[in-house]
C-alpha distance (Angstrom), angle and dihedral (degrees) to the residues before:
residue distance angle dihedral
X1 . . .
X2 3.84 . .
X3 3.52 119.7 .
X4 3.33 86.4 -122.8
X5 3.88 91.9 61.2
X6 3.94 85.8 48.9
X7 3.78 89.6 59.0
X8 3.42 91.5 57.1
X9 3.51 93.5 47.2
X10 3.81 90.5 49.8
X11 4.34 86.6 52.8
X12 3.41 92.5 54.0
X13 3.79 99.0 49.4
X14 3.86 80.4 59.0
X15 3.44 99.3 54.9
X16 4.30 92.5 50.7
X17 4.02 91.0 -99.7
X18 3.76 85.4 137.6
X19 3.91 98.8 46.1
X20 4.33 124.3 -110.8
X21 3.36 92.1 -22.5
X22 4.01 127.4 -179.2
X23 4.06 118.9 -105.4
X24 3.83 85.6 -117.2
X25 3.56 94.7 54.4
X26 3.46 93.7 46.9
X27 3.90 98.7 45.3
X28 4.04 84.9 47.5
X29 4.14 82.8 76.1
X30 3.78 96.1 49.2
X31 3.86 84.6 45.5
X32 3.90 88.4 53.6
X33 3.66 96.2 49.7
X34 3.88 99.0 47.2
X35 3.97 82.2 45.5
X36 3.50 89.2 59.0
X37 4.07 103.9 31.9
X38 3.55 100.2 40.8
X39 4.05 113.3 172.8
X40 3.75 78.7 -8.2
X41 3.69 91.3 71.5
X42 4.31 86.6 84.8
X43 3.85 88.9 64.1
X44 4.35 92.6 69.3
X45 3.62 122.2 89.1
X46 3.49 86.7 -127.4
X47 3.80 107.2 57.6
X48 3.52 99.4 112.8
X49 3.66 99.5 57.1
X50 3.98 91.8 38.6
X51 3.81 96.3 50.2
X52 4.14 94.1 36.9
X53 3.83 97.4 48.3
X54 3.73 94.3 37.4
X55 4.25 90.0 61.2
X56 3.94 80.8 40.9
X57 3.59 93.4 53.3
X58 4.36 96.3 46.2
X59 3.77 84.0 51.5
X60 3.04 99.4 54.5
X61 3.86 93.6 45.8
X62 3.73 80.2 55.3
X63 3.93 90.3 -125.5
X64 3.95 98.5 140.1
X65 3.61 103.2 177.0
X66 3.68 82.3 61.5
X67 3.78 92.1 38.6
X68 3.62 85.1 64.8
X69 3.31 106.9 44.5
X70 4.17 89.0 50.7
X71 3.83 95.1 43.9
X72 3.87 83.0 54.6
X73 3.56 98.0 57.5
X74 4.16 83.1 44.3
X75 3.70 87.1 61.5
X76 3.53 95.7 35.6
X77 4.15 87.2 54.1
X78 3.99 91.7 47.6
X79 3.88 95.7 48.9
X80 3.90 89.1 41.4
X81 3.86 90.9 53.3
X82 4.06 88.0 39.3
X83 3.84 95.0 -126.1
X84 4.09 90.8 158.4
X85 3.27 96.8 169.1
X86 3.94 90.0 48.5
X87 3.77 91.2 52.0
X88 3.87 94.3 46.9
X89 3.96 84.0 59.7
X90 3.71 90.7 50.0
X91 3.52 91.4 45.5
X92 3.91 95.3 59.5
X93 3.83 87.7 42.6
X94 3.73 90.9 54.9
X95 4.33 89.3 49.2
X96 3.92 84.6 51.7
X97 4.17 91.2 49.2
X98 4.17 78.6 52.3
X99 3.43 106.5 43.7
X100 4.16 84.7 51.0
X101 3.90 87.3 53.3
X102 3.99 96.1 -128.8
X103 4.31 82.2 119.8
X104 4.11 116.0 35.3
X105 3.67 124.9 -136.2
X106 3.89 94.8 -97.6
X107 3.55 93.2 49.5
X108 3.97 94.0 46.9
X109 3.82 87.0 50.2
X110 4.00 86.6 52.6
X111 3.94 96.5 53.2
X112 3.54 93.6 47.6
X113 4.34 97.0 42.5
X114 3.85 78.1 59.7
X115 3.82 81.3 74.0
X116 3.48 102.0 56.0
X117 4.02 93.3 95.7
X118 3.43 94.5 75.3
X119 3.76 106.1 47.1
X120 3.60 93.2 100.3
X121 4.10 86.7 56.6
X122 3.56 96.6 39.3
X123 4.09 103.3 40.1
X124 4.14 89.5 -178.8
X125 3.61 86.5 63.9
X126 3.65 110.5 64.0
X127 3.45 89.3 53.8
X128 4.35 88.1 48.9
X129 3.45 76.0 53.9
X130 3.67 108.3 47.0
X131 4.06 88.6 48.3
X132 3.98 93.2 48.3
X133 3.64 86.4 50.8
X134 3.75 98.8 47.6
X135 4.00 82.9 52.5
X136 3.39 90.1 56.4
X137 3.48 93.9 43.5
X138 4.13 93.9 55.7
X139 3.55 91.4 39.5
X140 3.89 87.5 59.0
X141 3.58 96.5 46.8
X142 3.69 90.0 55.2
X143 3.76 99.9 50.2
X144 3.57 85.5 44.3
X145 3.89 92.1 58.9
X146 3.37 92.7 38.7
X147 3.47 97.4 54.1
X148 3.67 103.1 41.9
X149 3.72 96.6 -109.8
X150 3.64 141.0 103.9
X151 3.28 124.8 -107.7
X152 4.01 124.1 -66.0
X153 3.89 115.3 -95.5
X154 3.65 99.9 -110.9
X155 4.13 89.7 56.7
X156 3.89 76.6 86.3
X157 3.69 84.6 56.3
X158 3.75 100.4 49.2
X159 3.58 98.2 50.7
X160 3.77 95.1 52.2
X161 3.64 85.2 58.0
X162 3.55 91.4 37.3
X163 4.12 86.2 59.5
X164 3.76 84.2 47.6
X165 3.26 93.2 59.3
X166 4.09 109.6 33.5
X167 3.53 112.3 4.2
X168 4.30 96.6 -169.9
X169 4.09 85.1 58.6
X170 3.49 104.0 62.5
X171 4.18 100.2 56.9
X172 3.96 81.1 53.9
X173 3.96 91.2 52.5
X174 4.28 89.2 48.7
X175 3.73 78.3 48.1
X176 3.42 104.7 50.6
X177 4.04 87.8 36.4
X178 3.69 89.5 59.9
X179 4.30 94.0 47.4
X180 3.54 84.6 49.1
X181 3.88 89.5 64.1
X182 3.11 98.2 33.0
X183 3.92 90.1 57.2
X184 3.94 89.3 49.2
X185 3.51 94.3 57.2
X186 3.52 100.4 50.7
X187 3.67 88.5 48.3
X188 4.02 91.7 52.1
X189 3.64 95.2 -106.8
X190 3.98 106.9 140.3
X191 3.90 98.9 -135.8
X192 4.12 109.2 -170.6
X193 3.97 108.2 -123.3
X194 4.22 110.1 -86.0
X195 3.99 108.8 -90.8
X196 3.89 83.2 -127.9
X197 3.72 111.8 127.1
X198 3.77 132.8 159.5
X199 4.26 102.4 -87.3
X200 3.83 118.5 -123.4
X201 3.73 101.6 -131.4
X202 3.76 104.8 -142.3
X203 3.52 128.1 -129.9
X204 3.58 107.5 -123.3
X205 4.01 93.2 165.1
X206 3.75 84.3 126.4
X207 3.85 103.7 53.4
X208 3.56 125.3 100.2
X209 3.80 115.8 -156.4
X210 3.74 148.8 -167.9
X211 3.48 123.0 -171.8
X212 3.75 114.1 -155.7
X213 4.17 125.1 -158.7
X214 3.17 124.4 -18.8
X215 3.80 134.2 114.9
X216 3.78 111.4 -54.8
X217 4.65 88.2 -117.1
X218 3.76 88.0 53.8
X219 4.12 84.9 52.1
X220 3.27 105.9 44.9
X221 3.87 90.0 35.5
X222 3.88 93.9 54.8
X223 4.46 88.6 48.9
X224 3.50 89.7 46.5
X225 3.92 92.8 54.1
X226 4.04 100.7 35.7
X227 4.11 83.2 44.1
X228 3.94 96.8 47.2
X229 3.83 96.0 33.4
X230 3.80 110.4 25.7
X231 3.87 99.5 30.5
X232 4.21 91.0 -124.3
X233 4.26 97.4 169.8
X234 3.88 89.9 -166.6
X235 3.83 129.8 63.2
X236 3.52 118.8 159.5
X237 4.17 105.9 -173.5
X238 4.02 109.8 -159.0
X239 3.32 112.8 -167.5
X240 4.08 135.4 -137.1
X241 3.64 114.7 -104.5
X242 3.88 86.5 -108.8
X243 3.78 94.2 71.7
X244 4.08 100.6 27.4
X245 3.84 141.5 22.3
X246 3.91 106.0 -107.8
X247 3.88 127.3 -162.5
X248 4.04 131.2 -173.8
X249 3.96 86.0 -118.6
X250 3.79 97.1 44.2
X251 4.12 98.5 43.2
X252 4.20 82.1 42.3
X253 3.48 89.0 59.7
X254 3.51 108.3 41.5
X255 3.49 91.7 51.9
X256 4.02 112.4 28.4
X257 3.65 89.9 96.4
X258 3.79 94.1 59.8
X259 3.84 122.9 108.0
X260 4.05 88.9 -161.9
X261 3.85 124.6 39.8
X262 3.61 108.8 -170.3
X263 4.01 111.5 -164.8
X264 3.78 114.0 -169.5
X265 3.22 98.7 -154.5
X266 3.91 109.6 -161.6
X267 3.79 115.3 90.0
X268 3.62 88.7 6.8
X269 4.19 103.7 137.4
X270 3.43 116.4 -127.5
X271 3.99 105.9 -106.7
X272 3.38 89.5 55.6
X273 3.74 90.1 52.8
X274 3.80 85.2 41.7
X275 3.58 95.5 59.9
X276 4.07 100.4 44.2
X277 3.68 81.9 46.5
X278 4.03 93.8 55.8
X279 3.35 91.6 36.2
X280 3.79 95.7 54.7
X281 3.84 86.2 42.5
X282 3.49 93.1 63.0
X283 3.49 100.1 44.2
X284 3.94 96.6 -118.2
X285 3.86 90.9 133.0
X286 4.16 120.3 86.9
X287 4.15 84.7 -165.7
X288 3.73 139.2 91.0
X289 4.00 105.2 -105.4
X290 4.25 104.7 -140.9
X291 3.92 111.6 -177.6
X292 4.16 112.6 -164.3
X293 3.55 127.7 -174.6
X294 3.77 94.3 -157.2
X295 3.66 108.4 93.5
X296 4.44 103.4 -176.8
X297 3.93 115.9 92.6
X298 3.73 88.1 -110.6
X299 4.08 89.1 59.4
X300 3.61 101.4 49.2
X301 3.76 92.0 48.0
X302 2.83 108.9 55.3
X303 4.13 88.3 41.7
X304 3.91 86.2 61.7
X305 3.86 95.0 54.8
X306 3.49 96.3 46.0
X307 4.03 89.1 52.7
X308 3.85 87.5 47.1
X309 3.73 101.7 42.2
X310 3.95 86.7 47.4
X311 4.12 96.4 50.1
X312 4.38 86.6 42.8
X313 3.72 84.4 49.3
X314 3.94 93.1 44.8
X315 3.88 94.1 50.2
């Protein structure tokens, strides 16, 4: 079946075509035609309603991991199709999910990093994004001093893409970081030290690496960095069956000589998940197979040096 004939499928479920049926059984056919479609999914006449009512329908199930995931490809859809003024909407509806804690900070930073391909096609969005993330930022500095702590791990995170984004804003959230402090303290408030620290940058001269999916920014983005910053030599970009034809014999050999396969999962179309699957299953790749969820440069990063700092730490 087509995933063209699962759209359908998915539409009529909608309408009642298949009786009072639950919100799980009815997202289970959006689920199946993503599955199948993948980045595809923008090429039906239908994508709007499939990918809007599908994050509607996990929400309302109350299942968030999956909330995420689906409001993701919802943004991802909007951006793609350069409906600005849609995506500002969605991006003050997504504050408002925040600010009534049913999403946390890290995970509102993660939906909207998934964004960052397309802020060279969508100028008006990097700097959405840059003031969303300095929100985030301040509101995590706050809780962090009011709570005793230090900040959260993916603060780290956010200001890298922060920098990314708007260089002049970041030396103005250190600043206002530090004031914050330095305000506690006088006022008795025991505020645990900042987890900022000066970053080891790894040398990853020795790593071979594929990178799987994704959209074609986030690739070359992600080789520019690990090239420019972490000396990598070898990047082997594979791309989703929305940009390039893929084949079990052509993705094996591209990337059999890889020790790390990363996968980015979202948008990824399902034969080319098919085929790293099978090949993985068989044991016809010599590399480390990493899936991620995240799909913005900043994500996928700083997925890779986790994996690698945990296997050099392991060995």
């Amino acid at each position: 079946m087509s995933f063209e004939d699962r759209a359908n499928i998915a539409t009529l479920s909608s309408l009642g075509g298949f009786g009072d049926i639950s919100n799980e059984q009815e997202v289970s056919y959006y689920e199946e035609c993503i599955e199948v479609a993948g980045s595809r999914v923008a090429t039906l006449s239908n994508a709007e309603d499939i990918l809007k009512e599908r994050a509607k329908l996990w929400r309302q199930i109350n299942q968030l991991d999956k909330f995420i995931i689906a409001y993701a490809d919802w943004l991802d859809w909007l951006a793609n199709q350069q409906r600005m003024d849609d995506l500002e909407l969605e991006l003050a509806h997504l504050r408002t999910i925040a600010a009534n804690q049913q999403i946390n900070r890290g995970q509102h930073f993660e939906l909207l990093e998934g964004l960052e391909p397309y802020g060279a096609l969508l100028p008006k969005l990097r700097s959405s994004l840059a003031n969303e993330y300095q929100g985030i930022a301040i509101d995590e500095v706050d809780n962090a001093i009011r709570q005793g702590r230090s900040e959260e791990s993916f603060f780290q995170d956010l200001k890298r893409a922060l920098y990314c984004l708007s260089p002049d804003i970041v030396p103005q959230l250190i600043e206002y970081q530090q004031q914050s402090r330095d305000e506690a303290t006088k006022l008795g408030i025991q505020a645990s030290p900042s987890g900022d620290s000066q970053e080891t940058v790894l040398d990853l001269s020795s790593l071979r690496l594929a990178l799987v999916g994704g959209h074609e920014a986030t690739r070359r983005e992600v080789s520019r960095e690990l090239t420019s910053t972490y000396r990598v030599q070898e990047v082997v970009e594979v791309a989703p069956s929305s940009e390039a034809y893929n084949s079990r014999s052509n993705v094996q050999s591209r990337i059999n000589n890889c020790n790390l396969i990363v996968v980015i999962t979202g948008y990824m179309g399902h034969d080319l998940s098919n085929i790293v699957s099978e090949l993985k299953r068989d044991s016809a790749l010599a590399g480390q197979v990493l899936p991620v969820a995240c799909r913005g440069k900043s994500g996928v990063i700083r997925e890779i040096l986790r994996t690698v700092t945990y296997y050099s730490g392991n060995n």
